[in-house]
C-alpha positions in Angstrom: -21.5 -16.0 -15.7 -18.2 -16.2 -17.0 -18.2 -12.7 -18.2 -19.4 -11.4 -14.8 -16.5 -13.5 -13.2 -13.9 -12.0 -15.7 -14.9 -8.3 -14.9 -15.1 -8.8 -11.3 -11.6 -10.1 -11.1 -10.2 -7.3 -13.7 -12.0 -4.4 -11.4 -10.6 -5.7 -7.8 -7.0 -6.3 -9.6 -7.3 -2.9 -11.0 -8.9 -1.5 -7.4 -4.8 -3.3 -5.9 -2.7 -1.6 -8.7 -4.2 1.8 -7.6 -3.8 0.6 -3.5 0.0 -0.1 -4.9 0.2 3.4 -6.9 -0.9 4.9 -3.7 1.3 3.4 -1.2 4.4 3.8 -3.5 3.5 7.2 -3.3 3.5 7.7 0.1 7.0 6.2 0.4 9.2 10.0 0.3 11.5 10.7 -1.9 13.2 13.4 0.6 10.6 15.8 0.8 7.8 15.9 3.5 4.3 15.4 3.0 1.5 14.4 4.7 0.7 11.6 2.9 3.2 9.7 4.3 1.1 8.8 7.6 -2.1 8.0 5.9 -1.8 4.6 6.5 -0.7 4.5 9.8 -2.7 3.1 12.6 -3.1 4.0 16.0 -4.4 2.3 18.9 -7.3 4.8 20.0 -8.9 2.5 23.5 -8.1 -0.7 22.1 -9.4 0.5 18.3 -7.2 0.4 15.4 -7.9 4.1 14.6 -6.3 6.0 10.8 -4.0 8.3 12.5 -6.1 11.5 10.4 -8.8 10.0 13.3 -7.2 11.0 16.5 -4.9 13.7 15.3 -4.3 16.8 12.6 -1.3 16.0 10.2 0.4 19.2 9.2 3.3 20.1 7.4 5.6 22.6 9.5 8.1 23.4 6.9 9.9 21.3 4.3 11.2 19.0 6.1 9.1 18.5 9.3 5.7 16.8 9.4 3.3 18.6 12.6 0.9 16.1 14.0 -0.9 17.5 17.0 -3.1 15.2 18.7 -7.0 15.8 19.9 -6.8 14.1 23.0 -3.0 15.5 24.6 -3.1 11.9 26.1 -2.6 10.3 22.4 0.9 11.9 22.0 2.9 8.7 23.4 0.8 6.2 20.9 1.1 8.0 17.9 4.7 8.7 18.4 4.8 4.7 19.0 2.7 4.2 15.9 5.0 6.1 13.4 8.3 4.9 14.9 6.9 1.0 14.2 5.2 2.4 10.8 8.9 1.1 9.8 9.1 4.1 7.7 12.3 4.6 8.6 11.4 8.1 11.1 11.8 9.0 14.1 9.3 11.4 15.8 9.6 13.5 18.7 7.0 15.1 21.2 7.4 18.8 22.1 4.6 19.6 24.3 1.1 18.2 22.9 2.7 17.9 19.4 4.7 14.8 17.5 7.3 16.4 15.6 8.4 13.9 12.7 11.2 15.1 10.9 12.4 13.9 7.4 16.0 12.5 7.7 18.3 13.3 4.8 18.8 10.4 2.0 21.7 8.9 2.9 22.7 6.3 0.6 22.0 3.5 2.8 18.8 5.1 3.4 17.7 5.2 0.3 18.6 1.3 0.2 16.4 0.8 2.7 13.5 2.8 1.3 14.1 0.5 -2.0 13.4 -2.6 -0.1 10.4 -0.8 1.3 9.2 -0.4 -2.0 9.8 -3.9 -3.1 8.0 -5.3 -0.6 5.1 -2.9 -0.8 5.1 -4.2 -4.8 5.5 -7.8 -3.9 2.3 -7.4 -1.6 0.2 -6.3 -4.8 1.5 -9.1 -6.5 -0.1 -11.4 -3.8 -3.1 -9.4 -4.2 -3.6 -9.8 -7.7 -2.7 -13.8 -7.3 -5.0 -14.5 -4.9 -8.0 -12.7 -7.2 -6.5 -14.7 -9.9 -7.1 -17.9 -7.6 -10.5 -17.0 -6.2 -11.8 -16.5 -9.8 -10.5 -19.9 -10.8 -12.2 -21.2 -7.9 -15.2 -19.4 -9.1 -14.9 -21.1 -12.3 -14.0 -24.5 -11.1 -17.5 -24.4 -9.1 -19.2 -23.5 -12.3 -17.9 -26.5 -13.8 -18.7 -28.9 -11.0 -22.1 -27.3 -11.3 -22.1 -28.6 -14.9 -23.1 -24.7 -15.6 -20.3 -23.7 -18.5 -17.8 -26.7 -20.6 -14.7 -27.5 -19.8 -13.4 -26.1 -22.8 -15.0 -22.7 -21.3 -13.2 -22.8 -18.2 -10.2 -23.4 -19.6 -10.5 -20.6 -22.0 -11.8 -18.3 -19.0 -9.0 -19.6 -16.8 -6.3 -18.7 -19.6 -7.8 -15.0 -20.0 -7.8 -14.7 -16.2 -3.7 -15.9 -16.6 -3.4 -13.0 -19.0 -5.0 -10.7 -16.8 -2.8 -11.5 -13.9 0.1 -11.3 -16.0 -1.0 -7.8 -17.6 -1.2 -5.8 -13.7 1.9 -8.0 -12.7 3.9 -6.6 -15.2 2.4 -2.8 -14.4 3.5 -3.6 -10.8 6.8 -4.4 -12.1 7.1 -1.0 -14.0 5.8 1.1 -11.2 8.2 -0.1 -8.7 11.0 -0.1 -11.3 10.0 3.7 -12.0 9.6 4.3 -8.0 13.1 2.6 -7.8 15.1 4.9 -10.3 13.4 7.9 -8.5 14.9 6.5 -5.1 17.8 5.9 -6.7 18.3 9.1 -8.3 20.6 11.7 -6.6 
């Protein structure tokens, strides 16, 4: 019971450090790449759609990010969706395609994307906490159940602490390794 609780909780933190590793990668570093607009949502008739959904993401050189929409009517929405992605970007529509080019790092930009980051890293945080707390929970039922001892719990509780505070602190150093690269010149 315990043990099952235990794993459970290590494999969904460990399933939020890689959600974490992947949106920190998204956020650019002055290059463009499609990855950037994974995440980003568009409202496809009322439907939350993945913008790879409604739309081919391309790279037209360098600097510029092609997305070219399968219904021409979409343009308009998915130009909305990427300027309120709060990425910082600032797409035009030429024809039936959203142009999205990368601005250049300015150094208030790169402020910005570093508050980006932290907050991207303070949501996995959260993520982890609240599978720390659901597994107490877990465990707290157990106990009410009269199914494990107290002394147990507590022991499962304090590995569950340790847990937490092993993918907190690899949160910490993935931002602070994502922050130095933003910093960098």
């Amino acid at each position: 019971m315990i043990a099952d609780i235990k794993k459970s909780a290590e494999e969904k933190m460990k399933k939020s450090f890689e959600t974490l590793k992947a949106d920190l990668g998204k956020v650019r570093t002055g290059r463009a790449h499609t990855g950037l607009l994974d995440h980003i949502m568009v409202d496809y008739y009322g439907t939350p759609t993945a913008l790879s959904g409604v739309a081919n993401v391309t790279l037209l050189d360098a600097r510029t990010i092609g997305v070219s929409p399968w219904e021409k009517k979409m343009a308009s929405g998915i130009e909305k969706a990427i300027r309120d992605a709060d990425l910082g970007l600032n797409p035009s529509t030429v024809g039936d395609t959203v142009r999205v080019p990368m601005p250049a790092l300015t150094e208030e930009r790169r402020r910005d994307l570093v508050k980006v980051v932290h907050r991207e890293a303070e949501a996995g945080r959260v993520a982890v906490r609240n599978i720390r707390r659901d597994a107490n929970n877990h465990l707290k039922d157990l106990l009410k159940k009269k199914e494990v001892a107290e002394d147990e719990e507590r022991r499962a509780q304090d590995d569950i602490q340790k847990l937490t505070d092993r993918f907190i602190a690899e949160i910490d150093k993935a931002l602070a390794v994502k922050e130095a690269e933003l910093t960098a010149v």
